[in-house]
LORO-531740 format. One line per 8 residues: number of its first residue (from 1); for each residue z, x, y negated of C-alpha. Coordinates in pm, whole numbers, plus 50000, padded with zeros to 5 digits. Each point is the difference from the previous one (the first is absolute). Layout:
<atoms>
NUM) Z/X/Y | ...
</atoms>
This chain:
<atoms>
1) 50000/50000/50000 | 49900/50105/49649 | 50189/49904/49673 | 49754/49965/49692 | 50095/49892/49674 | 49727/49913/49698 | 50080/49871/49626 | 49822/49816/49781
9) 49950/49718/49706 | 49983/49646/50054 | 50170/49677/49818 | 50132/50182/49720 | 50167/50233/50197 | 50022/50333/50205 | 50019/49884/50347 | 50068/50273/50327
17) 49925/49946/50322 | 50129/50195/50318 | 49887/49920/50395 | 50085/50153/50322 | 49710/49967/50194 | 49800/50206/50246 | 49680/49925/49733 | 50236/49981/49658
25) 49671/49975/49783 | 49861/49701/50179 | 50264/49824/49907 | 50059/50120/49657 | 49662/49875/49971 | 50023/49682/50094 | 50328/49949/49833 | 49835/50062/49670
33) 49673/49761/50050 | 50310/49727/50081 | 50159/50075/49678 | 49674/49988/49792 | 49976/49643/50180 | 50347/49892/49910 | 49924/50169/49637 | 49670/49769/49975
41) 50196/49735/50115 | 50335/50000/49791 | 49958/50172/49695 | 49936/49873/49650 | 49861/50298/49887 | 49743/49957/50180 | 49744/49704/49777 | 49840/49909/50323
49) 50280/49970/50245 | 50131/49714/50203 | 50293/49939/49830 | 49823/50023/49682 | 49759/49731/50081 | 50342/49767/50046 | 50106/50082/49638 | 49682/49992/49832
57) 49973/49630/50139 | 50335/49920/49863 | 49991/49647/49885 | 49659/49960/50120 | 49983/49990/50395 | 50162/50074/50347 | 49840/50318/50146 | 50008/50089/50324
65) 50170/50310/50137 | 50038/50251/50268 | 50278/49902/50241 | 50205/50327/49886 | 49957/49900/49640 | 50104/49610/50012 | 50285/50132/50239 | 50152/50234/49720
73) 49982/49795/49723 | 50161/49690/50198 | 50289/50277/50075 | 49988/50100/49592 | 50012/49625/49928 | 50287/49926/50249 | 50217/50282/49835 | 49893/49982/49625
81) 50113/49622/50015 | 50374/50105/50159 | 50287/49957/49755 | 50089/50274/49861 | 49707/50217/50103 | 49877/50235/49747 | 49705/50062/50231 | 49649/49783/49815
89) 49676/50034/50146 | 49879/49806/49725 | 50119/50215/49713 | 49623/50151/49962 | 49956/49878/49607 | 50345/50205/49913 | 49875/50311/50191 | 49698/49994/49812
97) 50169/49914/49681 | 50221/50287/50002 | 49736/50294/50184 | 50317/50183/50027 | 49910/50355/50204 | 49659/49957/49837 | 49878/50132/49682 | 49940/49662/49880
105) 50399/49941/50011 | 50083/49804/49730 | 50299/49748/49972 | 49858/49631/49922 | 50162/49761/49761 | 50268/49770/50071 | 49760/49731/49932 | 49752/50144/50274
113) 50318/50043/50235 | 50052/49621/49967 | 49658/49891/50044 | 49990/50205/50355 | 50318/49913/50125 | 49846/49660/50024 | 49701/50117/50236 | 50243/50236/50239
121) 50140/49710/50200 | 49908/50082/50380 | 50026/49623/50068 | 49661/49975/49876 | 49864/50183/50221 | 49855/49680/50255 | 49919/50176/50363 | 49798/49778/50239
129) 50125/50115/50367 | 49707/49838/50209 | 49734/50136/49726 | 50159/50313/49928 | 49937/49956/49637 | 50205/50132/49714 | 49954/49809/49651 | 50171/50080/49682
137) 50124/49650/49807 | 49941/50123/49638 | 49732/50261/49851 | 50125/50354/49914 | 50231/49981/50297 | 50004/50307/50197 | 50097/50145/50274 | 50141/50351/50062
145) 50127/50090/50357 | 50093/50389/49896 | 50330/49931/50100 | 49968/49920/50312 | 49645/50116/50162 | 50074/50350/50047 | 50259/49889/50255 | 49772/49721/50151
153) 49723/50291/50074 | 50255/50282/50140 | 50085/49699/50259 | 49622/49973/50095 | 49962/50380/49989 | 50241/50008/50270 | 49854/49766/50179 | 49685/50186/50017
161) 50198/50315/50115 | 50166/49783/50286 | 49680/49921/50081 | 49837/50386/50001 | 50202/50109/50225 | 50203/50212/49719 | 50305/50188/50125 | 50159/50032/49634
169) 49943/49916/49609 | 50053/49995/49691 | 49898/49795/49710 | 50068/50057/49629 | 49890/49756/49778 | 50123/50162/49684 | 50377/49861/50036 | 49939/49790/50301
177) 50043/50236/50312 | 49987/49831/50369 | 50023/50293/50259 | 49878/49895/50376 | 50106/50154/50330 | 50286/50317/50071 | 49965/50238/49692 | 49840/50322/50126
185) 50232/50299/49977 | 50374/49778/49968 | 50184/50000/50322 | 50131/49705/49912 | 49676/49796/49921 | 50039/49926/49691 | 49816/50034/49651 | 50163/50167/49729
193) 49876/49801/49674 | 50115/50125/49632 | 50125/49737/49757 | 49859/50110/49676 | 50229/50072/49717 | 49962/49766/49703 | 50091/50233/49744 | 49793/50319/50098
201) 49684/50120/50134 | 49817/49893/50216 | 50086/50161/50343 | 50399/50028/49917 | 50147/49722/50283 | 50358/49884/49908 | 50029/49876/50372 | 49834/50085/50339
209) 49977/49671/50224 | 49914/50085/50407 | 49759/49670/50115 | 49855/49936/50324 | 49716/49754/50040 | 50128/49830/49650 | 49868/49966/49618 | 50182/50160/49707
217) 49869/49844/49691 | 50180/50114/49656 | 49875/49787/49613 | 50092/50196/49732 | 50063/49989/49597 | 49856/50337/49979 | 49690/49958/50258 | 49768/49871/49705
225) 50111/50010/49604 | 49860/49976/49687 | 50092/50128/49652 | 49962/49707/49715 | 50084/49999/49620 | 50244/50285/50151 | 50150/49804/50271 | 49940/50056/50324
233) 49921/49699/50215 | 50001/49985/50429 | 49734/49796/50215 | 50225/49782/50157 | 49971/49705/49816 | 50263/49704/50026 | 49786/49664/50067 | 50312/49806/49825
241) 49968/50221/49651 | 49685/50165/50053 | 50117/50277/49864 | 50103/50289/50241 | 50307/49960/50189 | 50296/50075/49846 | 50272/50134/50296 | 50261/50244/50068
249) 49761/50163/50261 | 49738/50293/49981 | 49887/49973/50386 | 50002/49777/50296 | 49939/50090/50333 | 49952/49765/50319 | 49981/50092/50338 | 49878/49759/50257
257) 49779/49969/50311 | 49712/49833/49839 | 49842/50151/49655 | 49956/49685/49846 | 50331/49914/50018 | 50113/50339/49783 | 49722/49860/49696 | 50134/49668/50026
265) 50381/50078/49969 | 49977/50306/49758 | 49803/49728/49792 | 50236/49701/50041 | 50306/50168/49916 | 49889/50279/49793 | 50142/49835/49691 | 50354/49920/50106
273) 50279/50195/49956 | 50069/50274/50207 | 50290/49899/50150 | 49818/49648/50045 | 49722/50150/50176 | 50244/50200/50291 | 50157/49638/50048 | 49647/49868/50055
281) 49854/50239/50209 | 50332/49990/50238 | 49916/49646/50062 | 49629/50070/50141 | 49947/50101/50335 | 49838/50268/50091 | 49934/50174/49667 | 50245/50226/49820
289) 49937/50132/49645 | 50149/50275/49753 | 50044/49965/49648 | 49969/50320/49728 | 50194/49859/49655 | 49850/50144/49691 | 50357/50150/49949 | 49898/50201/50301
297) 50247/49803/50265 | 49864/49952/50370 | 50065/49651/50146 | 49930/49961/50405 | 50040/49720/50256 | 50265/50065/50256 | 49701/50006/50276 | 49849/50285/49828
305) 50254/50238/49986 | 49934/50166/50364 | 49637/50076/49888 | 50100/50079/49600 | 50040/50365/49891 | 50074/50028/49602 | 49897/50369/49907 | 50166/50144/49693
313) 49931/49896/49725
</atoms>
C-alpha cells in the first residue's frame, strides 16, 4: 500500500487530500473530478450551477434538482427553521450584502439590513418531495449552503473511498477534516488533527484532537474578516440581526461521525454563549465539540477529554 497526498483550490478554499491505496493517484484522480461535480453542483459562485438555477428562479418557478442537491437543502431547511438555530440557508441576500472576505466588503445600511431580513426566512423555501423541486416564495431570495456543503461532500467522498477499496484517508476541506480508516504510522489508529489557534498564524494549533473514522469541523471569527470604516467585521453573520454574530467565542469545533453533522452544529450554536454551547452539545449524541473564548479559555465536553490534548499556549 502507497500513501499519496495532493492539494489544491476548490470552493473558496485550499482543500488536501491523502489515500492509502495500492494506485494512490487513481484515486486522487477521481476524487477531484467528484469534487468538480459537487462544485458544479453546489456552489453559487459558479453563474451556471444547479443551485444557482434554484435562486435565479426565486419567485418565479420550481426547478428541478439532483437528488444530492434537493436532499441538502431539505436538511438546511429542517435546521435553519429550529428555534434557536443560528444556522440560515436562506441568508444569501445578507452574504452578498456584506461581501465580507471579498474586496467588495462593504457594510450595508440599516435600511438595506431591514429590507433583507424580510427575504432570509427559510420557510419560504417550498420543496416538492415527489417532484424534487426547490422554489423560492419571494424574488431576491437566495440560497447559500456554505455552511453546510463542505460537510455534505466529505460524507460522499468517503463513500467513494469505501467503495475503492481505500485502506485509509484523509480529507481537508479547509476547516472541515473527515479522516477514513487506521491512521498510517499511530499505533493506536488514530489521526492526530490540530485545532487552529484563533489568535495566531495559521499553522499554530491550541489543541491536538486524536479521531478515528469521525469529522472534526471548527467555524471561526477569524476564518474570514474584513476591515470597514476601521472596524473589522467576521463572516458569520447572525440571521436574527444580520449583522455578524456578536458572542463570547472565537472558535467552535465539532466532532462527530458524520461531516454534515459538524457544519450543521458549529452553525446552529455558533452564536450562543460559550458556556451555552458546552450545555448543548452535551445533550447530542454522538457529537462532542470544543469551544476557544476570545479571552483565550478552552471549553470541552466531558466525552472529549480522553481524545483532547491542550498544548501550551
Amino acid at each position: 500500500m502507497a500513501i499519496q497526498t495532493c492539494e489544491i483550490h476548490m470552493m473558496g478554499t485550499n482543500i488536501q487530500l491523502s489515500v492509502e491505496h495500492n494506485k494512490p493517484r487513481i484515486i486522487l484522480d477521481e476524487i477531484i473530478m467528484r469534487l468538480h461535480e459537487f462544485d458544479k453542483r453546489f456552489s453559487i459562485h459558479d453563474p451556471g450551477s444547479e443551485l444557482m438555477e434554484v435562486n435565479n428562479n426565486a419567485g418565479v418557478k420550481p426547478v428541478k434538482v439532483h437528488p444530492d442537491l434537493y436532499k441538502l437543502i431539505k436538511i438546511g431547511k429542517e435546521h435553519s427553521s429550529a428555534d434557536n438555530s443560528y444556522l440560515n440557508i436562506a441568508i444569501g441576500p445578507l452574504v452578498q450584502a456584506w461581501q465580507i472576505g471579498s474586496n467588495e466588503a462593504h457594510r450595508p445600511t440599516p435600511e438595506t439590513i431591514q429590507k433583507l431580513l424580510g427575504k432570509i426566512n427559510a420557510r419560504g423555501i417550498i420543496l416538492n418531495d415527489q417532484a424534487q423541486t426547490v422554489f423560492l416564495k419571494q424574488r431576491e431570495m437566495f440560497i447559500d449552503l456554505g455552511a453546510i456543503a463542505k460537510g455534505f461532500i466529505a460524507d460522499l467522498i468517503i463513500g467513494d473511498l469505501d467503495a475503492m477499496n481505500v485502506s485509509a484517508g484523509l480529507i481537508n476541506l479547509g476547516g472541515n477534516v473527515m479522516t477514513y480508516g487506521n491512521a498510517p504510522k499511530h499505533e493506536d489508529n488514530f489521526w492526530r488533527i490540530g485545532i487552529q489557534h484563533p489568535f495566531q498564524v495559521r499553522g499554530t494549533y491550541i489543541a491536538v484532537v486524536k479521531a478515528l473514522n469521525q469529522s472534526v469541523v471548527t467555524s471561526g471569527i477569524y476564518e474570514r474578516k474584513s476591515i470597514i470604516d476601521n472596524q473589522t467585521y467576521h463572516h458569520i453573520l447572525d440571521p436574527n440581526t444580520g449583522y455578524p454574530i456578536t458572542t463570547d467565542i472565537a472558535s467552535l469545533t465539532v466532532v462527530s461521525k458524520k461531516s454534515i453533522d459538524g457544519e450543521i452544529w458549529t452553525s446552529r450554536l455558533f452564536g450562543q454563549p460559550s458556556e451555552q454551547i458546552i450545555n448543548s452539545l452535551e445533550q447530542i449524541k454522538h457529537v462532542e465539540g470544543i469551544v476557544i473564548t476570545k479571552n483565550g479559555d478552552l471549553l470541552y465536553s466531558t466525552g472529549i477529554k480522553p481524545y483532547l490534548n491542550q498544548l501550551v499556549t
